[in-house]
C-alpha positions as CSV (number, residue, x, y, z in Angstrom):
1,X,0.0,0.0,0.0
2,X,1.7,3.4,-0.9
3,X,1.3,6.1,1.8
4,X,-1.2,8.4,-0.4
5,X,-3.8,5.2,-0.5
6,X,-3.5,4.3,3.1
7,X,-6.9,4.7,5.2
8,X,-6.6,7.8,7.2
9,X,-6.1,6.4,11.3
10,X,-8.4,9.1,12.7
11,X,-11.0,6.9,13.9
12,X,-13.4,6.5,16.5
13,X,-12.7,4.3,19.9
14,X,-12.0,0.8,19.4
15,X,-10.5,0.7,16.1
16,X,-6.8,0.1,17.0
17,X,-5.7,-3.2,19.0
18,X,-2.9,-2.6,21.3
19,X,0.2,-5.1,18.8
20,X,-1.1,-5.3,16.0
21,X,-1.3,-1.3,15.1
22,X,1.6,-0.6,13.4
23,X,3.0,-2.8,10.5
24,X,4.2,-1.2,7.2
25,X,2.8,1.2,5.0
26,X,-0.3,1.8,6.9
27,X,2.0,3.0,10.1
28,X,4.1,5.0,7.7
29,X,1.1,7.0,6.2
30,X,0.2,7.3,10.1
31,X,2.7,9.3,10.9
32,X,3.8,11.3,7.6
33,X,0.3,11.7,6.3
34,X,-2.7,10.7,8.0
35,X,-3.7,12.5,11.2
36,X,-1.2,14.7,11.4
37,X,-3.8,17.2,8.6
38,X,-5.5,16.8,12.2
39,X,-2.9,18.2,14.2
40,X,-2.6,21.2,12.3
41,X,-5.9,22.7,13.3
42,X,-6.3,24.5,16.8
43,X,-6.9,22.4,20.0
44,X,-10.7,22.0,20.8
45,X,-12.5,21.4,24.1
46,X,-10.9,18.8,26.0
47,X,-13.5,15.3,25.3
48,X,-13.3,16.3,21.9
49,X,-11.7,14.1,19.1
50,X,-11.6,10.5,18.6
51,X,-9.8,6.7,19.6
52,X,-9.5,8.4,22.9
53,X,-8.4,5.2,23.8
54,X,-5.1,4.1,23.6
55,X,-4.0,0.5,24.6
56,X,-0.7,0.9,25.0
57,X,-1.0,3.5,27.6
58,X,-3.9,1.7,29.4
59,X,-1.3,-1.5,29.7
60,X,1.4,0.8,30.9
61,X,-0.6,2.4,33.7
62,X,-2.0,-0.8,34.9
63,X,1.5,-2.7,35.0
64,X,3.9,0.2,36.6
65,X,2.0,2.9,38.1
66,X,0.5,2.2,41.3
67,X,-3.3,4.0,42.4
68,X,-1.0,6.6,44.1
69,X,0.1,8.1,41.2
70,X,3.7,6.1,41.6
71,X,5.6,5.2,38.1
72,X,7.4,2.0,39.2
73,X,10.1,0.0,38.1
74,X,10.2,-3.3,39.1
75,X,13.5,-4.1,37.4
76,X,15.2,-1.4,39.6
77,X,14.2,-2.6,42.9
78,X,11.0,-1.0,42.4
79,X,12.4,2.5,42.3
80,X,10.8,5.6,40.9
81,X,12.1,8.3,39.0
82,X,11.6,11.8,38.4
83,X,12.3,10.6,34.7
84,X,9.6,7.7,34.8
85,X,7.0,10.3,37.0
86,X,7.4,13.3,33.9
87,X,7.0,10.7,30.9
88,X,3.8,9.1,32.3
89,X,2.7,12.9,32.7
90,X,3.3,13.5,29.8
91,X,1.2,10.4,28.3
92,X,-1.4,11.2,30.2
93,X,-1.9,14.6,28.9
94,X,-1.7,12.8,25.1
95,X,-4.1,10.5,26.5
96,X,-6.8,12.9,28.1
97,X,-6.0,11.0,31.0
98,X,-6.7,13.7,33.7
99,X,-7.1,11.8,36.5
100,X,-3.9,9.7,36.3
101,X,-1.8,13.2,35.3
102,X,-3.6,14.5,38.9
103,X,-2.1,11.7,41.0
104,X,1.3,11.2,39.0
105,X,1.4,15.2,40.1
106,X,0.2,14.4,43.2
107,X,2.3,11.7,44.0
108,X,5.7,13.3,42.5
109,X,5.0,16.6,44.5
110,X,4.8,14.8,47.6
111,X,7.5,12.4,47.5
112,X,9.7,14.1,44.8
113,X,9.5,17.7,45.7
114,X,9.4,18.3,49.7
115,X,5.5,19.1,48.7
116,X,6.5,22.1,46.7
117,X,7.7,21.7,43.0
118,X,7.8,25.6,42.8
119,X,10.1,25.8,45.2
120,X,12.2,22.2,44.7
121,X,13.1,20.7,42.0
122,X,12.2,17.1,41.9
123,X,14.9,14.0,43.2
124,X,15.8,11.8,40.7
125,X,15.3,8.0,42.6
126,X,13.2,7.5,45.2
127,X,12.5,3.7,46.9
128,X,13.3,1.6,49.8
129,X,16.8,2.7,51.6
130,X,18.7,0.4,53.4
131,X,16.8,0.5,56.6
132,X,13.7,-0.8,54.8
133,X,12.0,2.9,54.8
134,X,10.8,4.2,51.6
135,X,12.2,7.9,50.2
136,X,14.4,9.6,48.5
137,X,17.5,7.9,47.9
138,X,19.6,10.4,45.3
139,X,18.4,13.8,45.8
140,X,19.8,15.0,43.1
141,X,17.7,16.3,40.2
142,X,17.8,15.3,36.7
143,X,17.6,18.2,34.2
144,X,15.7,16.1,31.3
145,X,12.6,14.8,33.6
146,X,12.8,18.7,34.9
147,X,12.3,19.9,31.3
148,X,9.2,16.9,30.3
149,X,7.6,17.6,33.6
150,X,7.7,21.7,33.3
151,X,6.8,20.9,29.5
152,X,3.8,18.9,30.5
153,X,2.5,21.1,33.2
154,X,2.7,24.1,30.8
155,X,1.1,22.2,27.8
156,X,-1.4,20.4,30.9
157,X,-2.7,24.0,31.5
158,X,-3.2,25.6,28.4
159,X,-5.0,22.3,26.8
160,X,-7.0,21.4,29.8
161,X,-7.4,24.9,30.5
162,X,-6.1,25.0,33.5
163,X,-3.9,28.3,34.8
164,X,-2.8,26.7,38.1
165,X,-1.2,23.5,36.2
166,X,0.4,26.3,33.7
167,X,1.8,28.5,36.3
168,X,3.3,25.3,37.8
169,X,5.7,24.6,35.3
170,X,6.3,28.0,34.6
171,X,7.5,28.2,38.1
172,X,9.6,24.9,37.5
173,X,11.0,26.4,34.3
174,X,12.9,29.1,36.6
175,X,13.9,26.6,38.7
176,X,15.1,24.9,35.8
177,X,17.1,27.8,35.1
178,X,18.2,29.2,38.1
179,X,19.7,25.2,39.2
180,X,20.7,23.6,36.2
181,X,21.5,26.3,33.5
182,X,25.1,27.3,33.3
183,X,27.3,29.9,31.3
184,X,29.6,27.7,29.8
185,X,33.0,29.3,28.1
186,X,32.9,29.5,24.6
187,X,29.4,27.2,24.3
188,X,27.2,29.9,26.0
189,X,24.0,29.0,28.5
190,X,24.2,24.9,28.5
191,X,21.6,23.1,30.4
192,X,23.8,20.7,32.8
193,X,22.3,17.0,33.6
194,X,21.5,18.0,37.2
195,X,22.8,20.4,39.7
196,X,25.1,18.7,41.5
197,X,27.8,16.3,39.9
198,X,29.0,17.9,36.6
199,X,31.2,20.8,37.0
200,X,34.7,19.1,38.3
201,X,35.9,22.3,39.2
202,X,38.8,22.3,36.8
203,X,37.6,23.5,33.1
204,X,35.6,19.9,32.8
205,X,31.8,20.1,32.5
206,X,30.1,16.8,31.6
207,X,26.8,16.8,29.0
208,X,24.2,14.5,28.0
209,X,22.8,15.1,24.4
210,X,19.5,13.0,24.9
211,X,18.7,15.7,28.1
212,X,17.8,18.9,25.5
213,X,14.5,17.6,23.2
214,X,14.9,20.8,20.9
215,X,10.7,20.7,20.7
216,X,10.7,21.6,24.7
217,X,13.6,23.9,24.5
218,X,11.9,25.5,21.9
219,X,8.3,25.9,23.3
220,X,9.4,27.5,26.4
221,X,11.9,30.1,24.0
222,X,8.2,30.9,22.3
223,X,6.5,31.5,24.8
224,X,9.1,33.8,26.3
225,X,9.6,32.1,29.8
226,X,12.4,33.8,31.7
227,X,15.7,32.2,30.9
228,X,18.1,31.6,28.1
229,X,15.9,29.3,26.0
230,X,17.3,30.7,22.2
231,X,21.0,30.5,23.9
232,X,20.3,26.6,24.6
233,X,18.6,26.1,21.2
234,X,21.9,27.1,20.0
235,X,24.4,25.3,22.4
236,X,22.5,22.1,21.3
237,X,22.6,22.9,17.7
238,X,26.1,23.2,18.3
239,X,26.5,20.2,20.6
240,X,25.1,17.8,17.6
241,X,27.1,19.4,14.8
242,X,30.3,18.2,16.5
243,X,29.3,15.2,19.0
244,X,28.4,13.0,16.0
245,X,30.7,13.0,13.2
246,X,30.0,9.9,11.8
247,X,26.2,10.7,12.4
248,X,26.1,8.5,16.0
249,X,25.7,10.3,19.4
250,X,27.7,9.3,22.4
251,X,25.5,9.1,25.8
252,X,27.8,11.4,27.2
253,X,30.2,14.4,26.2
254,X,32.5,16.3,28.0
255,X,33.2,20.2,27.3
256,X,37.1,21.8,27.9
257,X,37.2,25.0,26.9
258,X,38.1,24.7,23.1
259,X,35.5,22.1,22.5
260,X,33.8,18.8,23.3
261,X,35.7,16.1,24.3
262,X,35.2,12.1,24.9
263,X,33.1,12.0,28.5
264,X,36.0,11.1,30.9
265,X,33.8,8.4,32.7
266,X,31.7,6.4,29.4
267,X,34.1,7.4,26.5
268,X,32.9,7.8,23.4
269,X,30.0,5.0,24.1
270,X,26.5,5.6,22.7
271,X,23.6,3.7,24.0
272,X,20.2,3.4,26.3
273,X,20.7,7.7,26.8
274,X,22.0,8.7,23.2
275,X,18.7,6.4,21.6
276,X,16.8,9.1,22.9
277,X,18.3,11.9,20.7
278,X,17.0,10.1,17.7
279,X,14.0,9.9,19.2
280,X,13.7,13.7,20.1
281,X,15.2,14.9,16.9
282,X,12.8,12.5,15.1
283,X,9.6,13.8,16.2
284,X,10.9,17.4,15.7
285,X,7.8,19.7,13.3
286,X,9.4,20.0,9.6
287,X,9.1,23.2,9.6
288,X,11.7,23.7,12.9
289,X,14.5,25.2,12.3
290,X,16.7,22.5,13.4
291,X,14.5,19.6,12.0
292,X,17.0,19.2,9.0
293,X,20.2,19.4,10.3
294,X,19.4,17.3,13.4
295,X,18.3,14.7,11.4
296,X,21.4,14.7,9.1
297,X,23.2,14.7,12.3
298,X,21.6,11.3,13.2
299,X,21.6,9.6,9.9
300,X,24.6,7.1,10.9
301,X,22.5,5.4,13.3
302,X,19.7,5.0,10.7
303,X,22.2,3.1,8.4
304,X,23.6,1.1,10.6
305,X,19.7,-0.5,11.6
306,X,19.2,-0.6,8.5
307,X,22.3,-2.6,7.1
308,X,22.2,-4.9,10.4
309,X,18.2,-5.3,10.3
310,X,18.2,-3.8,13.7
311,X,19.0,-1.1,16.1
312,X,22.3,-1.4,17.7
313,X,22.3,-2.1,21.5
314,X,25.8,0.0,22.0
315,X,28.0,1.6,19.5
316,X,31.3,4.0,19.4
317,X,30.5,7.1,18.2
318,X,33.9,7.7,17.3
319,X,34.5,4.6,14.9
320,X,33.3,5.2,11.5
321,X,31.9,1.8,11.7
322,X,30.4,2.2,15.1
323,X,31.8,-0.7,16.7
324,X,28.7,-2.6,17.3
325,X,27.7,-4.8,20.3
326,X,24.9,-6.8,20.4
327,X,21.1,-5.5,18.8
328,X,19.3,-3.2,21.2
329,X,16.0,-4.2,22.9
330,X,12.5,-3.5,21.8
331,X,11.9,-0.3,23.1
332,X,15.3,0.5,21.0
333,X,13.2,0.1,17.9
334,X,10.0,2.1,19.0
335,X,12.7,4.8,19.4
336,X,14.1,4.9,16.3
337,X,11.3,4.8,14.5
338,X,9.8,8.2,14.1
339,X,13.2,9.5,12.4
340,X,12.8,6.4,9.9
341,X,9.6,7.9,8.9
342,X,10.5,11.6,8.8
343,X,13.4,10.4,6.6
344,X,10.6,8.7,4.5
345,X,12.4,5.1,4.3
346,X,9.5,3.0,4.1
347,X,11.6,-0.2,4.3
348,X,13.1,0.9,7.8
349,X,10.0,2.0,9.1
350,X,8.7,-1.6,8.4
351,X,11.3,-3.6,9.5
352,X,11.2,-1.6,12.5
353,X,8.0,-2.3,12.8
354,X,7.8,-5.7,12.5
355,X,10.3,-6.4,15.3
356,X,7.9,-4.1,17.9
357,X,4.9,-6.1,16.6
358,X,6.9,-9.6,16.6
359,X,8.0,-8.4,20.7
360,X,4.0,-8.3,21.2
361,X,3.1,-10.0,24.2
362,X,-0.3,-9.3,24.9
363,X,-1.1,-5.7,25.6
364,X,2.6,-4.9,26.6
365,X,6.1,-6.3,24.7
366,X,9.0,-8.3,26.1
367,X,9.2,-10.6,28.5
368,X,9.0,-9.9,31.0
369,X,7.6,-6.6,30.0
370,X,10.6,-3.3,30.9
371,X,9.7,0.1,32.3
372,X,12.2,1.8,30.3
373,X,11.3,0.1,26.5
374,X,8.0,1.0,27.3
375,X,8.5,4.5,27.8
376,X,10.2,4.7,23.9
377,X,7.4,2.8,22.6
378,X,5.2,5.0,24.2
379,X,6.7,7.8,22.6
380,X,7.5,6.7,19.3
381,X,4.7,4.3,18.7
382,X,2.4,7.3,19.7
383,X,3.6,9.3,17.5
384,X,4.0,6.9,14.6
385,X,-0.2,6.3,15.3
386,X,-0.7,10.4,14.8
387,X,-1.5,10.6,18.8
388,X,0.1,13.2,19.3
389,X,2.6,15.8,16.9
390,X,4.4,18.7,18.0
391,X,4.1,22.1,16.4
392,X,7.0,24.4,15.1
393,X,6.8,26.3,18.2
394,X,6.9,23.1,20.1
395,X,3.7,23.8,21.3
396,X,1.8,19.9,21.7
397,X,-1.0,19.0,19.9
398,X,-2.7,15.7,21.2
399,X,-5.0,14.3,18.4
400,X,-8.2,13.2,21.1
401,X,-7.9,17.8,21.7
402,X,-8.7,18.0,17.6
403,X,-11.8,19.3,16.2
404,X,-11.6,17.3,13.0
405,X,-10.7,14.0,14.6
406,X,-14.2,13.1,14.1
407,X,-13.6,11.7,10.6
């Protein structure tokens, strides 16, 4: 089936099973033709739209989030994350799922954030310490679930209509700023991984590429937040014009002044972190500025999945060849997916496909299902199904929030 002759996906509940959703053509017209004609029209009243279901989502909240609103990860010593508490808010709002978004907030100001995420930002892992108690155990914040859970609040509020949820993350946002933003010489305002732990004191500042999704970065520069937003648009244009020069990112990066330089702790390494920046850079609106060159940035990756038939678990950014070990994991495929089909390579995007669908084990994949492949196929999946796109601006635009979804 060619992508102009596949059946448009905006349907009403029901019509999509939780595998079997996304095999060849039909998933690439999905996400490079179908709804997204929805996703260009202003958001409508939230309830409006249609398939508000969505299966995947419904299998991930009933496995790893408790009633509480807790995002759990039972291959972590059933830990929770600040990470794992901003995706699933983030999914919710795609999912006009307002009362899981309410106790995922609920549960992550509590726990996370002293009871006040205006004031704190959120600790990264939380479980049971060595006395048996359960709480914080590395208070340390993470700057990328900072940036999803700001992101969602912000989007939460103006699609829900809700000022309190909007004002929220636009308090987080300075904290974001104020805690985790640094003047960096010769880069400019770089967002840092967390507060604590990445400045050695000596000239050495260590980066992670997959923690700056241009689409947030870029929603918060439009709608004028306080901070250096532009400045960080361009440290990370920057940081993936010269972090990837055989078109393969490295989890992390170090920066000396002078340049970027091999992370002194993972090397020139590029796995379960760097699959994200494909990810990011995949979903990126055509008409952002960076959507081009980010994805020419990433292209290695794409031909090495494509000449091995699947996404590499771990390769060396620096080799030419990328050094492969071992073929990634399912979730590894869900994330490369969306830049297969915004590089239009129908083949990929169906061998990629494929493996998710041939990973199927009921409602979830893997066995036993993990919280972390999950997450990617929640992104990319979603986004490959038209759930949700996000505009130049960055702004989000869920397809249940669509006026024409009716069709």
């Amino acid at each position: 089936m060619s992508v102009s002759a596949a059946p448009h996906l905006c349907r009403r509940r029901g019509a999509v099973s939780p595998a079997g959703t996304l095999i060849g053509a039909v998933l690439l017209a999905a996400a490079l033709g179908g709804p997204a004609a929805c996703a260009t029209r202003p958001p409508g009243p939230a309830g409006a739209g249609c398939d508000r279901d969505w299966p995947l989502w419904e299998a991930y909240a009933a496995h790893f989030i408790s009633p509480e609103g807790r995002v759990i990860d039972s291959a972590a010593a059933d830990h929770s994350t600040s990470e794992g508490q901003s995706y699933a808010l983030f999914f919710a709002l795609v999912a006009n799922d307002r009362a899981r978004f309410d106790a995922l907030l609920a549960w992550t100001r509590a726990n996370l954030a002293q009871g006040d995420l205006a004031a704190h930002l959120p600790a990264w892992r939380w479980g049971r310490r060595d006395d048996g108690s359960w709480g914080v155990l590395d208070p340390n914040a993470a700057s990328d679930a900072d940036l999803w859970l700001a992101y969602a609040l912000i989007e939460g509020g103006r699609i829900w209509r809700d000022p309190a949820l909007g004002a929220l993350g636009r308090s987080l946002a300075s904290r974001i700023v104020a805690d985790e933003v640094r003047a960096l010489p010769e880069l400019g305002p770089t967002l840092l991984p967390g507060p604590v732990g990445f400045d050695d004191g000596a000239g050495t500042w260590r980066l992670n590429p997959s923690y700056l999704p241009v689409q947030l970065l870029r929603r918060f520069a439009a709608l004028r937040l306080p901070g250096p937003w532009d400045a960080l648009l361009a440290s990370t244009a920057r940081m993936a014009r010269e972090v990837a020069p055989h078109g393969l990112f490295p989890d992390w990066v170090a920066w000396r002044e002078g340049g970027f330089a091999p992370d002194p702790v993972h090397g020139s390494k590029g796995s379960y972190d760097a699959v994200r920046v494909y990810l990011w850079n995949g979903m990126l609106a055509p008409g952002d500025a960076l959507a081009a060159p980010l994805a020419a940035a990433g292209r290695g990756m794409l031909a090495l999945t494509k000449a091995r038939g699947a996404v590499p678990e771990v390769v060396d950014s620096a080799a030419r060849d990328g050094a492969v070990t071992n073929s990634g994991p399912v979730g590894f495929s869900g994330a490369l997916l969306p830049a297969a089909l915004r590089a239009g390579d129908e083949a990929l995007g169906a061998a990629l496909s494929a493996r998710i669908a041939a990973a199927a084990r009921g409602p979830l994949y893997g066995e036993p299902p993990r919280y972390f492949d999950h997450n990617l196929l929640l992104f990319g999946l979603g986004f490959a199904e038209g759930r949700y796109r996000f505009a130049a601006d960055g702004a989000l635009e869920p397809r249940w929030s669509s006026p024409c979804a009716e069709h």
